[in-house]
LUMLOTOR-391287 format. One record per residue (C-alpha): residue in one letter; x, y, z. Coordinates in steps of 0.25 Angstrom, whole numbers, plus 5000, padded with zeros to 4 digits. Example, Ala and Ser with C-alpha at 12.3 -4.5 7.8 and 13.67 -1.06 7.14 Angstrom:
2
A504949825031 S505549965029 
//
This chain:
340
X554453075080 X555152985071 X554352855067 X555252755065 X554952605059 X554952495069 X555152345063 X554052275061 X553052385060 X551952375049 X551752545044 X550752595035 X550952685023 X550852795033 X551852745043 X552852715035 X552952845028 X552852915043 X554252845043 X554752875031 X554553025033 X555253015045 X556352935039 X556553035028 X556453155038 X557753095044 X558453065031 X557953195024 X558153275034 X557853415033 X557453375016 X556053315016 X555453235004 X555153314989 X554053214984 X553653054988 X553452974975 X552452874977 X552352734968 X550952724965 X550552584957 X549452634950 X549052764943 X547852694935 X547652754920 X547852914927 X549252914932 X550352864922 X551352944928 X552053004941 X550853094949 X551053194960 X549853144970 X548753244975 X547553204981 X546653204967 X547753094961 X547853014975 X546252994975 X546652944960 X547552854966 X546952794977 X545552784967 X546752694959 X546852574973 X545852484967 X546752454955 X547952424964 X547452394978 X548652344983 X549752464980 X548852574977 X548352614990 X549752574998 X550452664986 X549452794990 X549552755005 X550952815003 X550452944997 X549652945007 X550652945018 X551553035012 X550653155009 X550353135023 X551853165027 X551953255017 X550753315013 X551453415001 X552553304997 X552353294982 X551753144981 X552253074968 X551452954963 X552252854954 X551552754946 X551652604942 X550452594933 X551152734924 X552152674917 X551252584909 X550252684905 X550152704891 X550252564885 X549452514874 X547852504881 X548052354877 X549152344887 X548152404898 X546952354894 X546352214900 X545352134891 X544152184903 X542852274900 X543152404898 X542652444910 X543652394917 X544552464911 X543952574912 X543852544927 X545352534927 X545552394924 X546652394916 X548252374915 X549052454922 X550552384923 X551452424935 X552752424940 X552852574931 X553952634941 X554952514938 X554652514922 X554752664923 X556052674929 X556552544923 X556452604908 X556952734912 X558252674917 X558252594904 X558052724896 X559252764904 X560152644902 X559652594888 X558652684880 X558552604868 X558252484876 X557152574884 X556552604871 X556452484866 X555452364871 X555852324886 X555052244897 X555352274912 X555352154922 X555152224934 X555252084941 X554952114957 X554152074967 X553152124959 X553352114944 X552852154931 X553452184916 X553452294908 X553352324893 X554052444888 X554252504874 X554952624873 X554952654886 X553252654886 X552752524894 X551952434884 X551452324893 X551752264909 X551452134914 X550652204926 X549252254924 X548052294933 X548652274947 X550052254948 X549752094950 X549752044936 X550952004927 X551951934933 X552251834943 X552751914955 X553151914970 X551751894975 X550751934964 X550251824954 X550351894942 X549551874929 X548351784933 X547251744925 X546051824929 X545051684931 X546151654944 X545451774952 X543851724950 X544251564951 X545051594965 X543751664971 X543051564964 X543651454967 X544551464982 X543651594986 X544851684985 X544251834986 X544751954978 X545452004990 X546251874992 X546451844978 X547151984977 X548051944989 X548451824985 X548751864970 X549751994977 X550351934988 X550051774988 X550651744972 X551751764964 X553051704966 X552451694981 X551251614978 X551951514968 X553151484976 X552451494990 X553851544996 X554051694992 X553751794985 X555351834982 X556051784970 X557251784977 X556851684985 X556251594976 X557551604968 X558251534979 X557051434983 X557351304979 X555851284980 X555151234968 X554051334971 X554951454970 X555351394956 X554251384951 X553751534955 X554851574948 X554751494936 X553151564936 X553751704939 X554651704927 X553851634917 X552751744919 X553951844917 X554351794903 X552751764900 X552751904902 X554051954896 X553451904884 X552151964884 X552852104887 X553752084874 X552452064866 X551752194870 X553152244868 X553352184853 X554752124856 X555852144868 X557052244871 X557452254885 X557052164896 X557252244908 X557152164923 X557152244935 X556552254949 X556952134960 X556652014954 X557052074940 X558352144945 X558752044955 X558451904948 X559351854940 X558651714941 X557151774936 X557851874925 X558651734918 X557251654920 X556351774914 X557551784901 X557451634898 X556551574888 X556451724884 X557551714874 X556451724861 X556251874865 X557751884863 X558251884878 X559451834882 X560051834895 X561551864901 X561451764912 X562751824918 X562151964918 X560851934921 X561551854935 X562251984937 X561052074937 X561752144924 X561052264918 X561052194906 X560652034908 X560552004892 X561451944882 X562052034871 X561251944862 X560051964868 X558852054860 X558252094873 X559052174884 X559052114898 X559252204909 X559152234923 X558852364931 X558452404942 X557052484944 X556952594953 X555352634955 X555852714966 X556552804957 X555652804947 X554652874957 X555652964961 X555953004947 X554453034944 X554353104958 X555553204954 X554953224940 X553653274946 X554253344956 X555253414945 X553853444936 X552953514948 
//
């Protein structure tokens, strides 16, 4: 029998892929699927690239949950379900940490004992699918520019940056966990270290509740107190909602800068994701003040979402492009697929 969704029912991984299978039984027909391609947000120091998943690299996976305890085990949970459907469907894993391994150590490495490192304490960066497919389509579009020294805002609910030289990532504003760098929806961002202790210290605030908070409780949520949306904080009249935008973009050029350093000057600035796509408001805002990098913005393309949003004058090319992580996995689950 055919499981259907009913509104307002609360599925597990398993459910909901009970009713995607019949969903795609009725689409497909008599076709059914060639492979699933999974995003997986860490493959830790093993896996910097596309992986077909058995049972040796799933326990290597799962052994991975610690590091990311908020995605991992839901992204596996997902594997889980679909082997279960199809035990002998080809199961792709695609990962965020890949795209920023083999940067320089010094980009990976945090000033600890080593044997934290060792423990696997260390910079990871996120986000990988959307840089990967972002520089692919500037390859496409404009290799010189892709060969050059470009940062990727990809500016969404959650939000990073990403250093790139020659097409090989250099540095990214996220590190352990995909918590740190900027301000975002409802994550904090870069916090000093000493907030953590004087919190449990201080207000009795456990690690447990701390992480929640710092997830789901901050970011532009937390300093406005109205929501977590930027759209709706661009049409507040609330000073609040001002002033979380203010934060957010501040920390966006704070970081732009810090991007171009590791990159030893600026290229191509490239927004994308929904705020970064979407945003008129936040890409003018994160351009201004920036003018000593050699940016210089076309307000009339940039209000007309333009593929281009820079001046001809300007020394850094501003653009806008849309990211497609989805394809991105499919691409790498075809590749595989095409390479036994």
């Amino acid at each position: 029998m055919e499981r259907k969704w009913r509104p307002g029912e609360h599925l597990d991984h398993a459910g909901a892929f009970d009713i995607l299978r019949d969903w795609l039984h009725e689409k497909m027909e008599s076709s059914r699927p060639a492979a699933v391609g999974h995003r997986v947000v860490h493959g830790g120091t093993e896996f910097d690239a596309p992986v077909r998943v058995n049972d040796a690299v799933f326990a290597k996976l799962e052994a991975l949950n610690p590091l990311a305890p908020l995605h991992q085990p839901h992204n596996l949970a997902g594997i889980k379900a679909m082997r279960r459907l199809y035990p002998e469907l080809p199961q792709i894993a695609c990962f965020d940490t890949a795209f920023h391994r083999g940067r320089p150590p010094e980009a990976d490495r945090f000033a600890l004992p080593r044997r934290f490192e060792e423990a696997g304490v260390r910079r990871y960066g996120f986000h990988g699918s959307s840089y990967e497919y972002i520089m692919r389509r500037l390859a496409e579009i404009a290799p010189a520019e892709a060969s050059g020294r470009v940062v990727v805002a990809h500016l969404g609910n959650g939000a990073s940056l990403c250093a790139v030289r020659n097409g090989q990532a250099v540095d990214t504003t996220m590190g352990f966990t995909p918590l740190d760098g900027l301000v975002m929806g409802t994550r904090s961002g870069a916090l000093d270290p000493g907030v953590i202790p004087h919190l449990e210290r201080e207000l009795g605030i456990g690690a447990q509740e701390a992480e929640r908070i710092l997830y789901h409780e901050s970011g532009l949520l937390g300093v406005s107190g109205l929501s977590s949306d930027m759209r709706d904080l661009l049409a507040s009249p609330e000073t609040r909602a001002r002033e979380a935008i203010d934060l957010y973009v501040w920390r966006l050029r704070r970081e732009l800068g810090a991007l171009t350093a590791s990159l030893g000057g600026l290229d191509t600035l490239v927004f994308t994701a929904g705020i970064g796509e979407n945003a008129p408001a936040v890409r003018a805002a994160a351009c201004q003040g920036m003018e000593w990098l050699g940016i210089k913005l076309d307000e009339s393309s940039n209000a007309a979402h333009a593929p281009v949003i820079s001046t001809p004058e300007s020394r850094v090319t501003l653009r806008v492009l849309p990211t497609d992580e989805e394809r991105m996995i499919a691409l790498h689950v075809i590749d595989l697929l095409e390479r036994g």
